[in-house]
C-alpha positions in Angstrom: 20.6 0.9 -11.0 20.0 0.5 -15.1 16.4 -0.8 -15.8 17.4 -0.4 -19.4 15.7 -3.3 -21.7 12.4 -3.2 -19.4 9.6 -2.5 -21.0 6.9 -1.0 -18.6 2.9 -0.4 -19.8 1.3 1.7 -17.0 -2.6 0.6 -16.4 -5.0 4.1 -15.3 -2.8 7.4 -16.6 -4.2 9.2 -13.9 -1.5 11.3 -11.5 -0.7 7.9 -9.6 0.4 6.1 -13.1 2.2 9.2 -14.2 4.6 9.3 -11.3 5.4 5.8 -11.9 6.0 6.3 -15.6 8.5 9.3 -14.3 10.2 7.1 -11.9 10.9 3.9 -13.9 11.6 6.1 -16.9 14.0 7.9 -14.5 15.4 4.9 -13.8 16.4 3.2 -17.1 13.4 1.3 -17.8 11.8 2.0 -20.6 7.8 3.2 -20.7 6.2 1.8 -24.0 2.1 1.6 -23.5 -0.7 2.9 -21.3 -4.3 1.8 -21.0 -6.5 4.1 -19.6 -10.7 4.0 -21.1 -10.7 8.6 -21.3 -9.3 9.8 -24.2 -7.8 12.8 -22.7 -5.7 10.6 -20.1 -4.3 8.4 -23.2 -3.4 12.0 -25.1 -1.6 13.4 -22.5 0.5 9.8 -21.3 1.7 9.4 -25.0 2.6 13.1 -25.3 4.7 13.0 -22.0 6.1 9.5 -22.9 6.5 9.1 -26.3 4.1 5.8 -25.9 1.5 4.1 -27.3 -1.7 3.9 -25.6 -4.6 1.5 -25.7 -8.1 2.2 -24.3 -8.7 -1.3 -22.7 -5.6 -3.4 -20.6 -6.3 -6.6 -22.7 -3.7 -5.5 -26.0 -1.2 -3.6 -23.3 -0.9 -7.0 -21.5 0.1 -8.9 -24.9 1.5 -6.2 -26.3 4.9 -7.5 -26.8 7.4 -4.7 -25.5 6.1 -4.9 -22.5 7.8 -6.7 -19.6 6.0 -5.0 -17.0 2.3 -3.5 -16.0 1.8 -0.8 -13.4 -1.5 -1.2 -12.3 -3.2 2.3 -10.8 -6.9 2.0 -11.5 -9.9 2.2 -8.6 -9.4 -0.9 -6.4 -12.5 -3.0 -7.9 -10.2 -3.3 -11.6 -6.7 -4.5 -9.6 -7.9 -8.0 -10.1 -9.1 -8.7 -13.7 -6.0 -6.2 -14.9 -3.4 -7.7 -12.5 -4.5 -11.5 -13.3 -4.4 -10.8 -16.8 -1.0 -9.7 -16.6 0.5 -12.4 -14.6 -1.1 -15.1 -17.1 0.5 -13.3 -19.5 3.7 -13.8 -17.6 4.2 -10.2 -16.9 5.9 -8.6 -13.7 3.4 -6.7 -12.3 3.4 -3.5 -9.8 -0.2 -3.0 -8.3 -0.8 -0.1 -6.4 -3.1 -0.9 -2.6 -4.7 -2.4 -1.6 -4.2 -5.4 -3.2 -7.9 -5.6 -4.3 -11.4 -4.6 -2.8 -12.5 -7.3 -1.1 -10.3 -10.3 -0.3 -11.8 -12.7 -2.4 -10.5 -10.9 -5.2 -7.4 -10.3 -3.4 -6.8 -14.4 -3.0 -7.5 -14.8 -7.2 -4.5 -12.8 -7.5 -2.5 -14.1 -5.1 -3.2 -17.2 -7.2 -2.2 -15.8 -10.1 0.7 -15.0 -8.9 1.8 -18.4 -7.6 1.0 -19.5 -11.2 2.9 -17.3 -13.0 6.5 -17.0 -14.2 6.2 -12.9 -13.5 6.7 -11.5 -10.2 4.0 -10.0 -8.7 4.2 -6.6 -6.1 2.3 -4.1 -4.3 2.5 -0.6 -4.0 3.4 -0.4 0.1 5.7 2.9 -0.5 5.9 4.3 3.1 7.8 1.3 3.5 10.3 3.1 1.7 10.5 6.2 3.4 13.3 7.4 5.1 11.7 7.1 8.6 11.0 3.4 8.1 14.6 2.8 6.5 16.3 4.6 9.2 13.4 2.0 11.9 14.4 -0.9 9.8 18.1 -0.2 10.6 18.3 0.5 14.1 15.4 -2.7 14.7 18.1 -5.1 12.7 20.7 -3.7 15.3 18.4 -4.2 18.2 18.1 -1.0 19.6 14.5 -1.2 20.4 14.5 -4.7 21.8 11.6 -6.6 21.7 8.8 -5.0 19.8 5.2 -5.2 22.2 3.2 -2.6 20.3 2.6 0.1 17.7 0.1 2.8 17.4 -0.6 3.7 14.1 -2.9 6.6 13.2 -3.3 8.1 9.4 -6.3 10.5 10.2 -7.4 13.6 8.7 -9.4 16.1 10.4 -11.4 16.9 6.9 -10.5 14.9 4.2 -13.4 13.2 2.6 -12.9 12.7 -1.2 -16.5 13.6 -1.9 -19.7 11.4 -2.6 -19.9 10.5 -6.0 -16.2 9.8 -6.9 -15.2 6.0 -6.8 -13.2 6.2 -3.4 -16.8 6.6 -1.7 -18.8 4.1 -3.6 -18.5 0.7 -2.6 -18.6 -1.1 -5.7 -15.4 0.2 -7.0 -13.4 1.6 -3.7 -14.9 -1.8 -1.7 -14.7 0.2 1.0 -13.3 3.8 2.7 -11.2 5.7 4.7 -9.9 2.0 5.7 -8.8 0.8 2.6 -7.9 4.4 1.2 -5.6 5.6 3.8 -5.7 3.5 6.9 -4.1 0.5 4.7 -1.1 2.0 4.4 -0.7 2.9 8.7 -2.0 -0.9 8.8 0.7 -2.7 6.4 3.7 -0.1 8.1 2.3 -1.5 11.8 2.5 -5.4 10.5 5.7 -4.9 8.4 7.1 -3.3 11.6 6.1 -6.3 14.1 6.9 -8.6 10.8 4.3 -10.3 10.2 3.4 -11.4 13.2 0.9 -14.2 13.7 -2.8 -12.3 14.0 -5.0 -13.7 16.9 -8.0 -11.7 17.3 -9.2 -8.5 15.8 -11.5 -5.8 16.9 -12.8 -2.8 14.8 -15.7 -0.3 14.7 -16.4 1.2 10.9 -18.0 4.4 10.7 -20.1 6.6 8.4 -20.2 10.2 9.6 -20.4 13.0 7.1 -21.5 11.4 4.4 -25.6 12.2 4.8 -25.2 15.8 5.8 -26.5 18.2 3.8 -23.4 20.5 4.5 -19.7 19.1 5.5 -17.1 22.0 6.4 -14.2 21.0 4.0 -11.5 24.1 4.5 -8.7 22.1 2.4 -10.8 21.7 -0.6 -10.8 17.2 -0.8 -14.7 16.5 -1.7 -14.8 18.8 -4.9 -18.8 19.6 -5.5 -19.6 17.7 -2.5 -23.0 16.2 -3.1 -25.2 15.5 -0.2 -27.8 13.4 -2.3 -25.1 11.2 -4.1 -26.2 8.0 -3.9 -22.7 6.3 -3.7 -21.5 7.2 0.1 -21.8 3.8 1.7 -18.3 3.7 3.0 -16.8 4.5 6.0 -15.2 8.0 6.9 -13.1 6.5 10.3 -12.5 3.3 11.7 -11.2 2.1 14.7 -9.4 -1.4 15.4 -7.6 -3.4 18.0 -5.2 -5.9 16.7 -3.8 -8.8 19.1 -0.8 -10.6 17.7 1.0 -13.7 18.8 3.2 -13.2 22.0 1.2 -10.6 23.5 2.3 -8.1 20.5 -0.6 -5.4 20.0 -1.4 -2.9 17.2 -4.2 0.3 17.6 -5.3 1.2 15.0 -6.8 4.7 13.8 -8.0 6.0 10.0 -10.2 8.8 9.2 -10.9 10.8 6.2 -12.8 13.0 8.3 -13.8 13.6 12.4 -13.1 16.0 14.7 -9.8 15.6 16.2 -6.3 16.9 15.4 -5.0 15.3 12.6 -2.0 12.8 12.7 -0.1 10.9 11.3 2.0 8.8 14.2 3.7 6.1 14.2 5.0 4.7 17.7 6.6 2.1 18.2 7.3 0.2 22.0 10.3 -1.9 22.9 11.4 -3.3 25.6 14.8 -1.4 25.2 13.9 1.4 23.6 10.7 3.1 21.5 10.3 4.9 17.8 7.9 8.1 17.1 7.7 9.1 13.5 5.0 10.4 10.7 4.1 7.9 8.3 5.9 8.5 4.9 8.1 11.0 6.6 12.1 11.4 6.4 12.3 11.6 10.4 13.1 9.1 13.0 12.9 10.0 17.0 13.9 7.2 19.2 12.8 7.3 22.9 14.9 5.7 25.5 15.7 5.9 29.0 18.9 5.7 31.1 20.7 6.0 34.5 23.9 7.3 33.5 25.1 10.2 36.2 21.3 9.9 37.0 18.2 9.0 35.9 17.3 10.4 32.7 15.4 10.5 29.3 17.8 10.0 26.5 16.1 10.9 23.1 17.6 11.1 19.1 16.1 12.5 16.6 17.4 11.0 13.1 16.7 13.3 9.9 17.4 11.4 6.7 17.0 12.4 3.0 14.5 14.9 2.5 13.8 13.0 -1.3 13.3 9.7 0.2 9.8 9.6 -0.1 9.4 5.8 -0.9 7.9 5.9 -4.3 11.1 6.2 -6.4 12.8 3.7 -4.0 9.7 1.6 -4.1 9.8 1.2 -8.0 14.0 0.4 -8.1 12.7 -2.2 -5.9 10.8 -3.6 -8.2 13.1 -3.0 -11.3 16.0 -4.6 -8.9 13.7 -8.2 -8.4 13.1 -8.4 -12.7 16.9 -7.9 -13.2 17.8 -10.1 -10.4 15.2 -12.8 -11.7 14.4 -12.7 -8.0 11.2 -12.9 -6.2 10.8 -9.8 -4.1 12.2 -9.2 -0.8 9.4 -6.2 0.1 6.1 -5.5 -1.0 5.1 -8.9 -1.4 1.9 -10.7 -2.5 1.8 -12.5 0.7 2.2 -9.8 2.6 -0.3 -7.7 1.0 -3.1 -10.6 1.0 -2.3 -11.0 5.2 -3.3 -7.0 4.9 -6.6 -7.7 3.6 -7.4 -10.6 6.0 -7.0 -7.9 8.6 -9.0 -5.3 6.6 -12.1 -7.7 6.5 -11.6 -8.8 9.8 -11.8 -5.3 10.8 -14.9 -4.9 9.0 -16.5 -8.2 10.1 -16.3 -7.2 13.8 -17.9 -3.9 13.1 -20.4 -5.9 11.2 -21.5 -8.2 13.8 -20.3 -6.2 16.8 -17.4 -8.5 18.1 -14.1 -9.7 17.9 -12.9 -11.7 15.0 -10.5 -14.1 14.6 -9.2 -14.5 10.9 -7.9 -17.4 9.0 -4.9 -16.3 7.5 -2.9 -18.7 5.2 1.1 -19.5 5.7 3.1 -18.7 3.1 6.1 -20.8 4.2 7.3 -24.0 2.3 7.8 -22.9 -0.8 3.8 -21.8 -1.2 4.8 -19.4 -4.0 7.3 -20.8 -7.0 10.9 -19.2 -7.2 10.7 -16.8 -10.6 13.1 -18.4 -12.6 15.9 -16.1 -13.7 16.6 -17.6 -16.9 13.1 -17.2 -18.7 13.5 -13.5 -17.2 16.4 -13.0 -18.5 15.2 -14.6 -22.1 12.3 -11.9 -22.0 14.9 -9.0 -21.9 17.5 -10.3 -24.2 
């Protein structure tokens, strides 16, 4: 598809904000500004780009060739840069989660209800070629009815180090949760669609952080620092997940602990059952039959080795501003029914039982269609 005419500001020119740059540009669209408050990060986005760069996200919002903002900062700055984006009637493309805490994660999901710009989140595993091939064969009904999914995105070491903003609560707003395990939680809900959340269960833990030494053979916490002052996150979590209609989803994330590491993702139906790695290119299904006898019958499914989910992700977005369309994937909704679940999580492990969250329907029209023609009038 042609995103030509799109004008795309990137928000946090770190590695993250570069690959979107590369993808949209890729694309068609067009990549005019970056924000980003280090000097060196602005140099190095305008020299690969050709754009201009601002230290702050309040002229990049306004800034008037820009019809889109890709937000990639540390979670605690997704709200004020994504609200001010959408009130600028922007289209917006925030990375996950959503936000750091889910109060902030309902202002912008109010933003977005108010704004004429569409809003999305940056759910790429969705994209992947294992979860395109799933999606295909669920819409066909292989797998039957869907009753559970284990979902595991656990690193045996893995820890990004005390004293960077993914362990300090303030700007991560929390850890191996909301860094990794988001994305095995949004793949397990988007799988089961949504279903209607009845009761969740989690323990949140903090390991490694307070030992003087942590083995670390792949190199993640750079100049680990036992005496840092900004490990108050957790390092694993565990969480049981009961859905409407007896559907269940387990629930395991770690940066660090002493297990193999894994990323699984298996999926149970009634007909027939999916294994594959989250953000991987392979599908196995599992089934059974009695054909000439009784028997296991399984597939393995190997799609594109480039469909990774981030380009796709990002087409995805440049598809819904051409169309003048809300989004299909990747929506606000979506996204804000994620954190309800993340903070349930946390609140059982806070008070050391389950927890039942209130989580909003989004049906009836809750958010506004975009309308097409003041797109459209924006691009002209």
């Amino acid at each position: 598809m042609s995103g030509a005419g799109i004008g795309v500001g990137v928000v946090g020119l770190g590695g993250m904000g570069s690959l979107h740059a590369r993808n949209l540009e890729s694309l068609g669209a067009d990549v005019v500004a970056g924000a980003d408050p280090v000097e060196d990060q602005r140099t190095r986005f305008a020299d690969a780009f050709d754009a201009r760069t601002y230290e702050t996200h309040d002229d990049l919002v306004v800034d008037d060739d820009v019809d889109a903002v890709i937000v990639t900062t540390p979670n605690r700055f997704h709200e004020p840069i994504t609200v001010a984006a959408l009130e600028a009637d922007r289209h917006v493309l925030v990375e996950k989660p959503l936000a750091h805490s889910l109060e902030s994660a309902r202002r912008i999901a109010d933003a977005a209800a108010r704004s004429d710009g569409i809003c999305m989140v940056g759910f790429h595993n969705r994209h992947a070629a294992s979860m395109a091939l799933f999606d295909e064969y669920r819409t066909r009904g292989r797998f039957g009815d869907l009753t559970h999914v284990e979902a595991n995105y656990v690193r045996r070491r893995g820890v990004p180090g005390p004293g960077s903003w993914f362990t300090n609560p303030e700007l991560a707003g929390g850890g191996a949760l909301l860094d990794i395990g988001v994305h095995a939680l949004d793949l397990a809900l988007y799988a089961l669609d949504f279903p209607e959340i009845v009761e969740v269960s989690g323990v949140a833990r903090k390991t490694f952080g307070e030992k003087e030494e942590v083995a670390d053979p792949d190199g993640f916490g750079a100049n680990w620092n036992a005496e840092a002052d900004t490990y108050e996150v957790d390092d694993s979590v565990s969480a049981f997940i009961r859905c409407a209609d007896n559907r269940t989803i387990s629930l395991e994330a770690a940066w660090a602990t002493n297990r193999v590491e894994s990323m699984d993702f298996i999926v149970r139906g009634t007909e027939a059952g999916a294994h594959f790695d989250v953000g991987d290119t392979k599908l196995r299904i599992l089934e059974a039959g009695t054909a000439g006898c009784d028997h296991y019958a399984d597939a393995t499914l190997t799609g594109d080795e480039s469909m990774t989910g981030y380009r796709e992700q990002d087409e995805a977005f440049l598809e819904a501003i051409v169309a003048g369309t809300e989004p299909t994937t990747n929506t606000v909704e979506e996204a804000l029914i994620v954190q309800h679940v993340i903070d349930a999580i946390y609140r059982s492990s806070e008070e050391g039982r389950a927890y039942r969250p209130t989580i909003p329907s989004f049906e009836d029209g809750a958010r506004r269609p975009v309308r097409g023609r003041e797109i459209r009038s924006r691009l002209d």
